[in-house]
The first five atom37 places (N, CA, C, CB, O) and aatype in JSON, in Angstrom:
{
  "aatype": [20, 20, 20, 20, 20, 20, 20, 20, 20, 20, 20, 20, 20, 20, 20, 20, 20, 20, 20, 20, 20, 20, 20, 20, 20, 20, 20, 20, 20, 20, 20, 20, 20, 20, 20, 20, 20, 20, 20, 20, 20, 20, 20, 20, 20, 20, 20, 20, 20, 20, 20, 20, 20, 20, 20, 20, 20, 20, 20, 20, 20, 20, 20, 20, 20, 20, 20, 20, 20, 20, 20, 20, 20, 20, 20, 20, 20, 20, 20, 20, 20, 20, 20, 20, 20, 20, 20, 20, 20, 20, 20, 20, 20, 20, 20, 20, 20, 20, 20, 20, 20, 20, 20, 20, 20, 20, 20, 20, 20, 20, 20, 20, 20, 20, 20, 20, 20, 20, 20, 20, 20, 20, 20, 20, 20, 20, 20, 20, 20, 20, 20, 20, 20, 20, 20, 20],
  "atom_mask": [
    [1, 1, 1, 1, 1],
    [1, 1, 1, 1, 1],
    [1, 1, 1, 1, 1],
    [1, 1, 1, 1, 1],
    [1, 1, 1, 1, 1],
    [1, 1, 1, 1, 1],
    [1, 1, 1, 1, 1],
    [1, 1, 1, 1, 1],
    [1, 1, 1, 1, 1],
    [1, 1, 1, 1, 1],
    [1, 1, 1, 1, 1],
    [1, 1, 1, 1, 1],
    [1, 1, 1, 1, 1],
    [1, 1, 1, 1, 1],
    [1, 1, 1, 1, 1],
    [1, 1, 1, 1, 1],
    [1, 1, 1, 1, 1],
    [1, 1, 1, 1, 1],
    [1, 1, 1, 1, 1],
    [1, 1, 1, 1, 1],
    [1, 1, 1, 1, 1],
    [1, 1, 1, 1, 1],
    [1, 1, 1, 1, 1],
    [1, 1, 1, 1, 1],
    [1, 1, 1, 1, 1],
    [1, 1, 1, 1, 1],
    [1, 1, 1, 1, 1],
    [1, 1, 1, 1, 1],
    [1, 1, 1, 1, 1],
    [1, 1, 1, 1, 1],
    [1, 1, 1, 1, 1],
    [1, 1, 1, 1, 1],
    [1, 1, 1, 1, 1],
    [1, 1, 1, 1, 1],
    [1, 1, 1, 1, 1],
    [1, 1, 1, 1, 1],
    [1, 1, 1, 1, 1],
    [1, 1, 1, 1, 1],
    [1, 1, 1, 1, 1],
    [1, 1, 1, 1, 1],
    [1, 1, 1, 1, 1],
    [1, 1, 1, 1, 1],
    [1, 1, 1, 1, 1],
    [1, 1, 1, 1, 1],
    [1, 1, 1, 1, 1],
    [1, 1, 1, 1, 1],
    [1, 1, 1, 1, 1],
    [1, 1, 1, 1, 1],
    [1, 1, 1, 1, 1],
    [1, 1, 1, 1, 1],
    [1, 1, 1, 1, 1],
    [1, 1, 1, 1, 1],
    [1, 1, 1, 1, 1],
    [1, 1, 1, 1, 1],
    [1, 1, 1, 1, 1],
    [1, 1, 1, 1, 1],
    [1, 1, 1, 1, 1],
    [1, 1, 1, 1, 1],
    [1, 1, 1, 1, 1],
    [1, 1, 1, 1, 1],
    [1, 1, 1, 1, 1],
    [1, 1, 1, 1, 1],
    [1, 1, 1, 1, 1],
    [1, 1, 1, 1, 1],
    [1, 1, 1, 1, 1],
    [1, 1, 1, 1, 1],
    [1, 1, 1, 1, 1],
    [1, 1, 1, 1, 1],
    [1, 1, 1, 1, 1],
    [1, 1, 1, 1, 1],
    [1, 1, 1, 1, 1],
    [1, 1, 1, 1, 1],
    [1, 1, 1, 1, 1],
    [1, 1, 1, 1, 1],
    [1, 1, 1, 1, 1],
    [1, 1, 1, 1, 1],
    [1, 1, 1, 1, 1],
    [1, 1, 1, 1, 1],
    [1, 1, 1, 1, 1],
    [1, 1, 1, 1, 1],
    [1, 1, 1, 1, 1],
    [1, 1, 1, 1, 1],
    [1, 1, 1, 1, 1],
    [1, 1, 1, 1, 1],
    [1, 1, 1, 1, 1],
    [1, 1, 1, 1, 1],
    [1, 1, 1, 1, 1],
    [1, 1, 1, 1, 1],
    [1, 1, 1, 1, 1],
    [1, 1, 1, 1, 1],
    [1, 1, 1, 1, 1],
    [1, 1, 1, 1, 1],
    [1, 1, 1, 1, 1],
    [1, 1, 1, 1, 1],
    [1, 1, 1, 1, 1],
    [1, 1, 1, 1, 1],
    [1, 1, 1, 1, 1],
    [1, 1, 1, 1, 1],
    [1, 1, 1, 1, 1],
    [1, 1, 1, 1, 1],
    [1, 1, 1, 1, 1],
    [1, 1, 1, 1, 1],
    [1, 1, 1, 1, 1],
    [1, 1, 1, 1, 1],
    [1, 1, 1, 1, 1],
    [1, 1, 1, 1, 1],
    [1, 1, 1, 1, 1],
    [1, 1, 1, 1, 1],
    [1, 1, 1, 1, 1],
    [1, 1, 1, 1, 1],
    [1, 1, 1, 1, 1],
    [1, 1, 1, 1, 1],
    [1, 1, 1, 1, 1],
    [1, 1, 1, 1, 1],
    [1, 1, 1, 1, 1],
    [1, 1, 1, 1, 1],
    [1, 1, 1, 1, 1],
    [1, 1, 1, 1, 1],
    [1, 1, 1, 1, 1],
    [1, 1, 1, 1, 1],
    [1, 1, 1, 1, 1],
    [1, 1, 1, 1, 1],
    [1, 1, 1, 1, 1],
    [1, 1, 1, 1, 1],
    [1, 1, 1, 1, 1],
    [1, 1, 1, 1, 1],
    [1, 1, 1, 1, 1],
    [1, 1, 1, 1, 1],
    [1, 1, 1, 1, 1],
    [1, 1, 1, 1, 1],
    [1, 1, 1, 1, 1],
    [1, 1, 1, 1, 1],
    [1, 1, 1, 1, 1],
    [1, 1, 1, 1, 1],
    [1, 1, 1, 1, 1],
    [1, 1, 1, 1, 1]
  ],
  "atom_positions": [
    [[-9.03, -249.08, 20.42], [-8.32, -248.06, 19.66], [-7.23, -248.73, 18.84], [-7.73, -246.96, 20.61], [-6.36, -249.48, 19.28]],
    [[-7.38, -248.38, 17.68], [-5.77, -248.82, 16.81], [-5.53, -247.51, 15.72], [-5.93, -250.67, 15.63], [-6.24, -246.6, 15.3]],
    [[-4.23, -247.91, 15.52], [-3.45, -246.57, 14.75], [-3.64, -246.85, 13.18], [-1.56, -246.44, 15.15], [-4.06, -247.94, 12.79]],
    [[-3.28, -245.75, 12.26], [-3.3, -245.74, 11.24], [-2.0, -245.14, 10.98], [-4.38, -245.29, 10.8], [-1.25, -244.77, 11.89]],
    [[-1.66, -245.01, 9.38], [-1.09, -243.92, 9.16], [-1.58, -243.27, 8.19], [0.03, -244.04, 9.04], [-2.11, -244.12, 7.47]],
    [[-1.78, -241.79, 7.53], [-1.66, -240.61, 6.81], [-0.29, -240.25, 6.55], [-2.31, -239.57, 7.46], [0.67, -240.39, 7.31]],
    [[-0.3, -239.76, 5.34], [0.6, -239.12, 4.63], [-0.2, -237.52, 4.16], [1.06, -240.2, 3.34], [-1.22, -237.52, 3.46]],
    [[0.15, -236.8, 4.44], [-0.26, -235.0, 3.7], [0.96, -235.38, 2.53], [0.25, -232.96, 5.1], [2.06, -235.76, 2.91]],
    [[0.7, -235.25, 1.36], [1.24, -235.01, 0.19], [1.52, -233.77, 0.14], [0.56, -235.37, -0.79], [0.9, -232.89, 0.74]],
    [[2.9, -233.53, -0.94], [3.39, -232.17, -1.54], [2.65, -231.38, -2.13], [4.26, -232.25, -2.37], [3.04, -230.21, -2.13]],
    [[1.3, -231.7, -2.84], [0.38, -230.55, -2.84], [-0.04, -229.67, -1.9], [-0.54, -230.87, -3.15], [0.02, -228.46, -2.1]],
    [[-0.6, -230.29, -0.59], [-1.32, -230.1, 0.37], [-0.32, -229.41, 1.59], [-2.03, -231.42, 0.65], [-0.8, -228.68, 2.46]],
    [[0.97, -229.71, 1.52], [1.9, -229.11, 1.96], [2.36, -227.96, 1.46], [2.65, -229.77, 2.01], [2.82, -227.02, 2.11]],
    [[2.2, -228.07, 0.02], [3.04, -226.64, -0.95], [2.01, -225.87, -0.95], [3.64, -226.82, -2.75], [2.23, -224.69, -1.22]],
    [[0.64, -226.26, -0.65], [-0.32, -224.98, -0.44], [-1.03, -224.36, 0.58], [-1.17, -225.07, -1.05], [-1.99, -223.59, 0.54]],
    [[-0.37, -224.85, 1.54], [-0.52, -224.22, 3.03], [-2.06, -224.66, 3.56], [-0.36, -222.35, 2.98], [-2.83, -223.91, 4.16]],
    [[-2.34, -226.38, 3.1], [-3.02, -226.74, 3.64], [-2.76, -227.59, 4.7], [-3.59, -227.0, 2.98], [-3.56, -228.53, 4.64]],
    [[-2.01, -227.69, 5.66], [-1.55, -228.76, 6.48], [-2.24, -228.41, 7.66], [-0.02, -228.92, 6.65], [-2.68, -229.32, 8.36]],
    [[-2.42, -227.07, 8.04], [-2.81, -227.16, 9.65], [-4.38, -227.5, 9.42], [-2.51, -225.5, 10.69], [-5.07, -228.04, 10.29]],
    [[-4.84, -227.12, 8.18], [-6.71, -227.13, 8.1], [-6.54, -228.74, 7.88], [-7.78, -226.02, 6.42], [-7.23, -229.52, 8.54]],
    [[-5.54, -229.22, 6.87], [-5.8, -230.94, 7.11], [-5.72, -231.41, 8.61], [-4.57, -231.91, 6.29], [-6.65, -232.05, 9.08]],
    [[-4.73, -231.12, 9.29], [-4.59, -231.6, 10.74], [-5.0, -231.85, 11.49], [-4.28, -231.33, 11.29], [-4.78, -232.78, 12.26]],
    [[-6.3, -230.47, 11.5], [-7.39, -229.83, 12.19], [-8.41, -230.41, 12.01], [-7.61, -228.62, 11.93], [-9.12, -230.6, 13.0]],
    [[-8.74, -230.75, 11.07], [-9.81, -231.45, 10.44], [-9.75, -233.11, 10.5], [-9.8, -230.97, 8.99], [-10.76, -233.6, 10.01]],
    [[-8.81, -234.07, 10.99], [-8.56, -234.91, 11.46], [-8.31, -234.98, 12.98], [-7.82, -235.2, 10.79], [-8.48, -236.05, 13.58]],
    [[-7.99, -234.07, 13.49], [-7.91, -233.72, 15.33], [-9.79, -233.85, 15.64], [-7.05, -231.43, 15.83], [-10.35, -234.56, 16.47]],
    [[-10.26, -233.12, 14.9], [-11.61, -232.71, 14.84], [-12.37, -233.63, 15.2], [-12.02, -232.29, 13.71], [-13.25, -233.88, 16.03]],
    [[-11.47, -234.36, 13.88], [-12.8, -235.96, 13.61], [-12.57, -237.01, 14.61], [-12.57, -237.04, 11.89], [-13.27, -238.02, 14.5]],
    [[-11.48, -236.92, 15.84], [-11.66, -237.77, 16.85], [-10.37, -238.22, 16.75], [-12.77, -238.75, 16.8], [-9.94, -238.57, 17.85]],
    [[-9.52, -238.35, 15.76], [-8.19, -238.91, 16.02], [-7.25, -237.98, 16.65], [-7.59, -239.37, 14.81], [-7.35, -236.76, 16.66]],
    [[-6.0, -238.97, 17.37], [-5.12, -238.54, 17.84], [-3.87, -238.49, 17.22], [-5.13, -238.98, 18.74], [-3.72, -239.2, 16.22]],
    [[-2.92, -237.78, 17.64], [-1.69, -237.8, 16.53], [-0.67, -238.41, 17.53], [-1.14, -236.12, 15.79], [-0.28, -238.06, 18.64]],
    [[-0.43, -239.33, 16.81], [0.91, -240.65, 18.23], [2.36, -240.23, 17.53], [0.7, -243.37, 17.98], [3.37, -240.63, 18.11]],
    [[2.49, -239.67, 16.66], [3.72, -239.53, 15.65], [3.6, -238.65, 14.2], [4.08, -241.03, 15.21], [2.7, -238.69, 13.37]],
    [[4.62, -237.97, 14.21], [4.02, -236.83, 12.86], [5.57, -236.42, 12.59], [2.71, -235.1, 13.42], [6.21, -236.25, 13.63]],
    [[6.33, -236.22, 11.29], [7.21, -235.16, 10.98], [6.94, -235.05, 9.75], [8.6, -235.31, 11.23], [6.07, -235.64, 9.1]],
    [[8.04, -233.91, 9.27], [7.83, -233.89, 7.74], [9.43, -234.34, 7.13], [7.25, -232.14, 7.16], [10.45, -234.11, 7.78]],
    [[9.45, -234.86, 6.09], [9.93, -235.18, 5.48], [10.14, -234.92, 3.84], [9.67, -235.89, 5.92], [9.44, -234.01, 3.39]],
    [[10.93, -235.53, 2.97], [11.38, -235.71, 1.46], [11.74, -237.16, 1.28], [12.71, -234.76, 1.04], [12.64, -237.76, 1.86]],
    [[10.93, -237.61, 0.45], [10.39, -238.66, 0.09], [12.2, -239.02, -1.76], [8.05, -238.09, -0.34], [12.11, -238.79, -2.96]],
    [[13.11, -239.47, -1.13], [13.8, -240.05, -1.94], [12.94, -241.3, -3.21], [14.82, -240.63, -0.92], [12.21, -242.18, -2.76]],
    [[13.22, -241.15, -4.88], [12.69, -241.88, -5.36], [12.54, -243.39, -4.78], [13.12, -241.7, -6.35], [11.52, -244.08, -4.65]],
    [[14.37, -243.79, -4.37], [14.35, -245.46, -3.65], [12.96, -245.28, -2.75], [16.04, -245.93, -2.36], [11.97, -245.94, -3.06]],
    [[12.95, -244.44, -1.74], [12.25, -245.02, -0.68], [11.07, -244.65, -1.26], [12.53, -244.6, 0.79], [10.3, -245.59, -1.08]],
    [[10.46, -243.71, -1.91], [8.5, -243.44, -2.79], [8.61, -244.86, -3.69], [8.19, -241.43, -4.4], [7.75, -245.59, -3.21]],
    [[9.27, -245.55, -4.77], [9.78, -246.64, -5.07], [9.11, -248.26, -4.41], [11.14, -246.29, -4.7], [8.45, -249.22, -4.81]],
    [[9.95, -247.67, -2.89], [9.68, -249.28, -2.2], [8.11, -248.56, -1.37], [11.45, -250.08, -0.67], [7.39, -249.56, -1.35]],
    [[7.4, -247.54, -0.8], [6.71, -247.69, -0.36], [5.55, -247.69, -1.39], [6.87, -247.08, 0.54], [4.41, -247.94, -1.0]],
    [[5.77, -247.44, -2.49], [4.29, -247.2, -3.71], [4.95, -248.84, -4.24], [4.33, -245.24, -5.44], [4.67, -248.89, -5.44]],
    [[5.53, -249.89, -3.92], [5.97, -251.06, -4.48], [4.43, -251.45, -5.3], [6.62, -252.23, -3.22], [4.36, -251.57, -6.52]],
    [[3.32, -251.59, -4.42], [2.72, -252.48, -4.76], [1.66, -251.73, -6.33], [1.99, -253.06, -3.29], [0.6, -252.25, -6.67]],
    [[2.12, -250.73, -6.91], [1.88, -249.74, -8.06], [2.63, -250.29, -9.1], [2.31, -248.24, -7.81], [2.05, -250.54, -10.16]],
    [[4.07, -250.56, -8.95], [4.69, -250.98, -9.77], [4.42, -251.85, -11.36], [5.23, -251.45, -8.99], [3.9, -252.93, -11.66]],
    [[4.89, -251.04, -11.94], [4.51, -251.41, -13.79], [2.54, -251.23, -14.45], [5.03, -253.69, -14.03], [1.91, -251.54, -15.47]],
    [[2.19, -250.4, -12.82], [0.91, -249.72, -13.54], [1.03, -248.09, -14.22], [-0.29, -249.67, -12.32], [1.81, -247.16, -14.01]],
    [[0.31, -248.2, -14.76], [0.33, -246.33, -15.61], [0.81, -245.48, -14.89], [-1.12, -245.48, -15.96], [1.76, -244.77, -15.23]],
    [[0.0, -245.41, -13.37], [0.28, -244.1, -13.19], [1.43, -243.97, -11.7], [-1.32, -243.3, -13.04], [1.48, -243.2, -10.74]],
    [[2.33, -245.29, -12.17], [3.33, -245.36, -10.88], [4.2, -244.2, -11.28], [4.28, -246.92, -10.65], [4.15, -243.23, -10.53]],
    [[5.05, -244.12, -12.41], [6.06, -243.4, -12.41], [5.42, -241.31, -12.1], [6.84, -243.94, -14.06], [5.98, -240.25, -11.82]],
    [[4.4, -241.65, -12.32], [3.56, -240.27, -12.25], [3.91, -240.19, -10.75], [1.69, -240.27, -12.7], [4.74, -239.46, -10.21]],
    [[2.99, -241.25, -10.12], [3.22, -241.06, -8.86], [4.59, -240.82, -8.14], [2.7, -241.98, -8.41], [4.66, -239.88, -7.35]],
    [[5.55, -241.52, -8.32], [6.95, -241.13, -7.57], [7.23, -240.35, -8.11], [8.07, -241.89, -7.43], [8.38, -240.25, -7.68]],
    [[7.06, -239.03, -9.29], [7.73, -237.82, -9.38], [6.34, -237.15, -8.45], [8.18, -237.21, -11.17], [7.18, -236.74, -7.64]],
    [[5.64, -236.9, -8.14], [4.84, -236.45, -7.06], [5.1, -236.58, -5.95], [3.88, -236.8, -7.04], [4.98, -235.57, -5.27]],
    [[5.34, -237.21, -5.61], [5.62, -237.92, -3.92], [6.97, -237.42, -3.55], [5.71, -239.88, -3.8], [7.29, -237.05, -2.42]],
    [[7.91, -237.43, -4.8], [9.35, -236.79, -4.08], [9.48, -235.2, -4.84], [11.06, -237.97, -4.56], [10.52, -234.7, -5.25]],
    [[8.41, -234.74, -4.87], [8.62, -233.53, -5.57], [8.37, -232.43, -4.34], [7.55, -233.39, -6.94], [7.97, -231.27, -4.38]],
    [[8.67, -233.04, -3.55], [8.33, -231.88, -1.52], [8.39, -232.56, -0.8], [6.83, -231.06, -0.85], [8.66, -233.76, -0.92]],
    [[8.08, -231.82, 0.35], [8.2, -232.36, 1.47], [6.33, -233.11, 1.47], [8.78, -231.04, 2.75], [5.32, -232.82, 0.82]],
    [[6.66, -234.26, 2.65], [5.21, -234.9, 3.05], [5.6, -235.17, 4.44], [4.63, -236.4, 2.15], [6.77, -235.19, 4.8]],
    [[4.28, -235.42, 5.42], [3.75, -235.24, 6.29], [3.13, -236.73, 6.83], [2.96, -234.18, 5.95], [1.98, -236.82, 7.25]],
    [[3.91, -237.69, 6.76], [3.39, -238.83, 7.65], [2.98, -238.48, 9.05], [4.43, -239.89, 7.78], [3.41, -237.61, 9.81]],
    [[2.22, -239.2, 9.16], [1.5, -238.95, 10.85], [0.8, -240.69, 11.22], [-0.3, -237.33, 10.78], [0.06, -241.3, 10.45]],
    [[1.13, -241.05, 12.16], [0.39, -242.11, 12.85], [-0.7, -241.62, 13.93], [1.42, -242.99, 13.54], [-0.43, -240.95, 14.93]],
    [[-2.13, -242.14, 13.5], [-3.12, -241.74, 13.81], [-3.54, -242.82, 14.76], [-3.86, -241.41, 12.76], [-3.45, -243.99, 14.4]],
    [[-4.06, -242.44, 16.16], [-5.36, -243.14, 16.7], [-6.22, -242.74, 16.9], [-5.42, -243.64, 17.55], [-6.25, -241.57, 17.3]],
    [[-8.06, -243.95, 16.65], [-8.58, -243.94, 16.45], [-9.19, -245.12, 16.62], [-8.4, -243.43, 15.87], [-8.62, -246.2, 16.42]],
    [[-10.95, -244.94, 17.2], [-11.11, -246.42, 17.4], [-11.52, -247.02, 15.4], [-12.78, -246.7, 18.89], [-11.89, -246.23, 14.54]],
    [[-11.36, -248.13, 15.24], [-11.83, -248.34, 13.85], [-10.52, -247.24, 12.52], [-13.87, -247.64, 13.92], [-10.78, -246.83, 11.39]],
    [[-9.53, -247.15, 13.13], [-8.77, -245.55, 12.78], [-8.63, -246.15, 11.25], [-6.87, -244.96, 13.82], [-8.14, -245.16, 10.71]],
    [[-8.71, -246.78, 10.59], [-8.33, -247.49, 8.92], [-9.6, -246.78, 8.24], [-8.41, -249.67, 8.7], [-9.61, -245.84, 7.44]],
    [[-10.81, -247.6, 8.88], [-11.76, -246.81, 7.94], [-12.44, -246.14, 8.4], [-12.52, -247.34, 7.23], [-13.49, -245.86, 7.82]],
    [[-12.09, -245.54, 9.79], [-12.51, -244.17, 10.38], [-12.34, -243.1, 8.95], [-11.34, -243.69, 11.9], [-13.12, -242.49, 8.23]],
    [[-10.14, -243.35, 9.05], [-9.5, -242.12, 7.86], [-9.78, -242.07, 7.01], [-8.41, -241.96, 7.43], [-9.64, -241.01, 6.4]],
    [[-10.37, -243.17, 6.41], [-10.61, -243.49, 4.92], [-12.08, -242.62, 4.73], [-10.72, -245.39, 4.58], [-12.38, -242.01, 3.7]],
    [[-12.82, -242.7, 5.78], [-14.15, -242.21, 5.28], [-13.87, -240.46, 5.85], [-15.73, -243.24, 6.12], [-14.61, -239.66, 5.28]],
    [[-13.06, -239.95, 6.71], [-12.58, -238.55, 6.66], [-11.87, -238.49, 5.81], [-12.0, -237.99, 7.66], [-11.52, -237.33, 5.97]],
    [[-11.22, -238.9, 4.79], [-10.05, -238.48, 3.47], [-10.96, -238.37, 2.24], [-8.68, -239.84, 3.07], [-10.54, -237.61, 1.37]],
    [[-12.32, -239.08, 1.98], [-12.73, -238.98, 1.29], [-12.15, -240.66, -0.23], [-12.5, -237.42, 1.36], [-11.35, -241.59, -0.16]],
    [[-13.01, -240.24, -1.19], [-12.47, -240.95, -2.46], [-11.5, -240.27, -2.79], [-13.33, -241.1, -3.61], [-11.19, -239.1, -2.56]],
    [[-10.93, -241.21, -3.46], [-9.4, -240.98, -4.6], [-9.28, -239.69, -5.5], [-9.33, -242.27, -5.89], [-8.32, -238.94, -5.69]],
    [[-10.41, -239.69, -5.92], [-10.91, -238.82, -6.98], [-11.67, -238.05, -6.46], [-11.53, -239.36, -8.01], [-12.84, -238.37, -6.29]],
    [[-10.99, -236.29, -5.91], [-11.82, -235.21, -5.53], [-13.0, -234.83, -5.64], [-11.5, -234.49, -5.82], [-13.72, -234.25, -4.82]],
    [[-13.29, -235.33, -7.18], [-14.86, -234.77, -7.68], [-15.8, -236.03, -7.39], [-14.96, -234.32, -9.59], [-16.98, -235.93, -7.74]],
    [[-15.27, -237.47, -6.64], [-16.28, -238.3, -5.99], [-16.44, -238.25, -4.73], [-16.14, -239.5, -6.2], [-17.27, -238.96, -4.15]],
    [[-15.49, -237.23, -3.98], [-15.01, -237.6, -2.73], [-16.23, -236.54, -2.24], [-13.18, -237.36, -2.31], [-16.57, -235.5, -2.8]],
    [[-17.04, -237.44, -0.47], [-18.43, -236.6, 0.04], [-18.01, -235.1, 0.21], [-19.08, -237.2, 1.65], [-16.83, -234.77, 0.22]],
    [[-18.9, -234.35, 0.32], [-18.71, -232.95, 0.47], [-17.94, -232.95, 1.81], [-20.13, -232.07, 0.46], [-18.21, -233.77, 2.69]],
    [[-16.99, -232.04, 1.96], [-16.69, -231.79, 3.76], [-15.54, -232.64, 4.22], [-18.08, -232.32, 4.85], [-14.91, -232.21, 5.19]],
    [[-15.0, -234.23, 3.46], [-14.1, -234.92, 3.35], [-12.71, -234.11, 2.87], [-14.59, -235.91, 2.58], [-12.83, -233.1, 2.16]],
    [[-11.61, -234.51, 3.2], [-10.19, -233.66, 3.51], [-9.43, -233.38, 1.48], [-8.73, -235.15, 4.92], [-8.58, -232.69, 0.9]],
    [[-10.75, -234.72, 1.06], [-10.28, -234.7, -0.62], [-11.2, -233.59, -1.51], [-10.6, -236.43, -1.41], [-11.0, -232.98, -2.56]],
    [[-12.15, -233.64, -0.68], [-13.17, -232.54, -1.63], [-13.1, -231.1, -1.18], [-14.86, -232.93, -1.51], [-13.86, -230.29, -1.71]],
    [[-12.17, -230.7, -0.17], [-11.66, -229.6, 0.47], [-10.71, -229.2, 0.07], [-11.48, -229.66, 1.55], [-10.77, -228.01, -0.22]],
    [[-9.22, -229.98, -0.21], [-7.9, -229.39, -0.35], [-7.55, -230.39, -1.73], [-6.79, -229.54, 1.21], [-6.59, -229.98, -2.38]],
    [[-8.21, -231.65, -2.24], [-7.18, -232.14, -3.38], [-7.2, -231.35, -4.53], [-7.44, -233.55, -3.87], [-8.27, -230.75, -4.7]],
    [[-6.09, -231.13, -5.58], [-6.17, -230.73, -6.55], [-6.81, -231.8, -8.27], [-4.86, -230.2, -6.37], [-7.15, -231.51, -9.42]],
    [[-6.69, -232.79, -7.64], [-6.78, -234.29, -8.57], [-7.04, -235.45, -8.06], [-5.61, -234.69, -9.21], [-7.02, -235.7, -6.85]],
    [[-7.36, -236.4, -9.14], [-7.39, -237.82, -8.9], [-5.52, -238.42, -8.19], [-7.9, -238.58, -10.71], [-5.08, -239.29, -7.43]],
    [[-4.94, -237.22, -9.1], [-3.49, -237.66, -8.81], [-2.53, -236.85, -7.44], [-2.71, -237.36, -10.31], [-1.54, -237.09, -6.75]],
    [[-3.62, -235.69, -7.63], [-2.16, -234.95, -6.58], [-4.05, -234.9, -5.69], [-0.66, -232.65, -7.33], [-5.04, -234.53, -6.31]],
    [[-4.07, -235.31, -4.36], [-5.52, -235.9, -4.02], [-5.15, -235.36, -2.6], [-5.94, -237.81, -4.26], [-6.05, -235.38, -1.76]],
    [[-3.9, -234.86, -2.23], [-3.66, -234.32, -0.72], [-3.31, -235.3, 0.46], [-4.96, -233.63, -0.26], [-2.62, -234.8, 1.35]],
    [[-3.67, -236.62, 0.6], [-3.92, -236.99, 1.37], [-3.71, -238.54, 1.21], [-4.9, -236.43, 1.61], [-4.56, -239.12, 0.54]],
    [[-2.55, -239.37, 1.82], [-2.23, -240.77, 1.56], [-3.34, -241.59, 2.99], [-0.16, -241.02, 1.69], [-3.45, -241.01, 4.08]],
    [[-3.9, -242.67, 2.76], [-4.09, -243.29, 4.25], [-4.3, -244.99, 3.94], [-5.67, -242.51, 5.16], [-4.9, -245.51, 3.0]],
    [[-3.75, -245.5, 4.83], [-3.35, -247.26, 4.52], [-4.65, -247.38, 4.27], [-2.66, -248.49, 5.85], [-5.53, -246.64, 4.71]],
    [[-4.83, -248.58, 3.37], [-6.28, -249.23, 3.36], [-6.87, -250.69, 4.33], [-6.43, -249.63, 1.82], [-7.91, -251.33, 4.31]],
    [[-5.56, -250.77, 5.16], [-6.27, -252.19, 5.66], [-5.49, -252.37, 7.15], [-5.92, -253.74, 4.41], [-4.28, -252.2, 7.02]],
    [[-5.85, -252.63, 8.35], [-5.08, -252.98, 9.34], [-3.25, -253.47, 9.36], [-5.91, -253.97, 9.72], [-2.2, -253.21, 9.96]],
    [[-3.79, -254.3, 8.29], [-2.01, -255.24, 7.71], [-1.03, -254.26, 7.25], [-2.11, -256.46, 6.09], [0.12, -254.34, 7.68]],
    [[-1.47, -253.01, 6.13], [-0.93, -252.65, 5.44], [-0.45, -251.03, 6.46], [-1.75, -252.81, 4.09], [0.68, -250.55, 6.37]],
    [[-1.56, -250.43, 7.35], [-1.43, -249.87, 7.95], [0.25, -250.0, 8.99], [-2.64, -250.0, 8.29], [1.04, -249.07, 9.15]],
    [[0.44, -251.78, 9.7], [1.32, -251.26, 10.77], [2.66, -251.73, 9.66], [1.14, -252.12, 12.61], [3.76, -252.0, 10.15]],
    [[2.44, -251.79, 8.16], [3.51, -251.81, 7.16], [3.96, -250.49, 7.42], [3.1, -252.12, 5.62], [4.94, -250.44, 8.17]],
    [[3.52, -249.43, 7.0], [3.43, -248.13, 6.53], [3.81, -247.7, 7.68], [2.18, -247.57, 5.94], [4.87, -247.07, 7.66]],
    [[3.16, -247.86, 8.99], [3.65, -246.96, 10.22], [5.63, -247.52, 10.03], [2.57, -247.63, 12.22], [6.63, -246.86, 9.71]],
    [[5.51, -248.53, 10.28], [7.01, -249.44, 9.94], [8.05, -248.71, 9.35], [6.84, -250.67, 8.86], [9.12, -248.35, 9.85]],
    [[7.54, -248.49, 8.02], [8.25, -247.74, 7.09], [8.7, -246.23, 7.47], [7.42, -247.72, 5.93], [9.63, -245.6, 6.95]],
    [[7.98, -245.89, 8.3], [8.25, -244.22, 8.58], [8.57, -243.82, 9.84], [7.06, -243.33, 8.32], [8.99, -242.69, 10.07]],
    [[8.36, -244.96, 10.96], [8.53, -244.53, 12.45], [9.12, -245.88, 13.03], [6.99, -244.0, 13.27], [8.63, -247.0, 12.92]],
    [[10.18, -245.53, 13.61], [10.8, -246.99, 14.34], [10.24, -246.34, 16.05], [13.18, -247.32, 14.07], [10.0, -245.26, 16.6]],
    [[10.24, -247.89, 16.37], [9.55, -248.16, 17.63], [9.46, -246.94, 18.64], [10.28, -249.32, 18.3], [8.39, -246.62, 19.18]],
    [[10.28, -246.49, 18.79], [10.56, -245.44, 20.03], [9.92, -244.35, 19.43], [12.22, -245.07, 20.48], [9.3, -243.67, 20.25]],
    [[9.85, -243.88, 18.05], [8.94, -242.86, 17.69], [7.4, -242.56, 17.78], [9.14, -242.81, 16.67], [6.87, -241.46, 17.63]],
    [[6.94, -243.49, 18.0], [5.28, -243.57, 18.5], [4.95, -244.18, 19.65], [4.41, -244.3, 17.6], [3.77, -244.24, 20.0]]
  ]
}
């Protein structure tokens, strides 16, 4: 078993999709080790979207990300990286498989519902960033 993390974005929060996202990840076998909600300050959407920086659609992205509240959660799961990745679906709603958490609740390529690390490394970054030790 190893953890991941998810983020529920301010779409998916501002439209009263959080318990069907939740549910739908409880569903799929993961466990929830850590979860609050939060407001995402530009500094800190900034340093955690760092590796976006001076592409097109960064500054898009940090007025999204701090435009509500979001929903980090540390997930376990055996394989839990690309367990989430293949329950979140693609980036882009209209590629993402039928029944996936993106082709259910995203509104866009951009506002997509649903953040999840892409790699073991980057994963216990991200848990890092949002939960100190005693929280999970």
């Amino acid at each position: 078993m190893n953890q991941t993390l998810a983020i529920i974005k301010p779409d998916a929060v501002g439209s009263g999709n959080t318990g069907k996202i939740i549910a739908q990840l409880e569903n799929s076998g993961f466990s929830i080790k850590a979860i609050k909600l939060t407001v995402l300050n530009r500094e800190q959407a900034g340093t955690f979207y760092s590796v976006h920086e001076g592409k097109t659609f960064y500054e898009g992205l940090i007025d999204f990300m701090t435009s509500g509240p979001v929903i980090p959660m540390v997930l376990k799961a055996d394989a839990a990286v690309e367990k989430l990745r293949e329950v979140i679906g693609a980036t882009d709603p209209a590629e993402a498989a039928e029944g996936t958490v993106r082709n259910l609740y995203a509104e866009s390529k951009g506002r997509n519902a649903i953040h999840a690390s892409d790699s073991n490394e980057n994963a216990q970054v991200e848990i890092d960033f949002f939960f100190s030790q005693n929280e999970r």
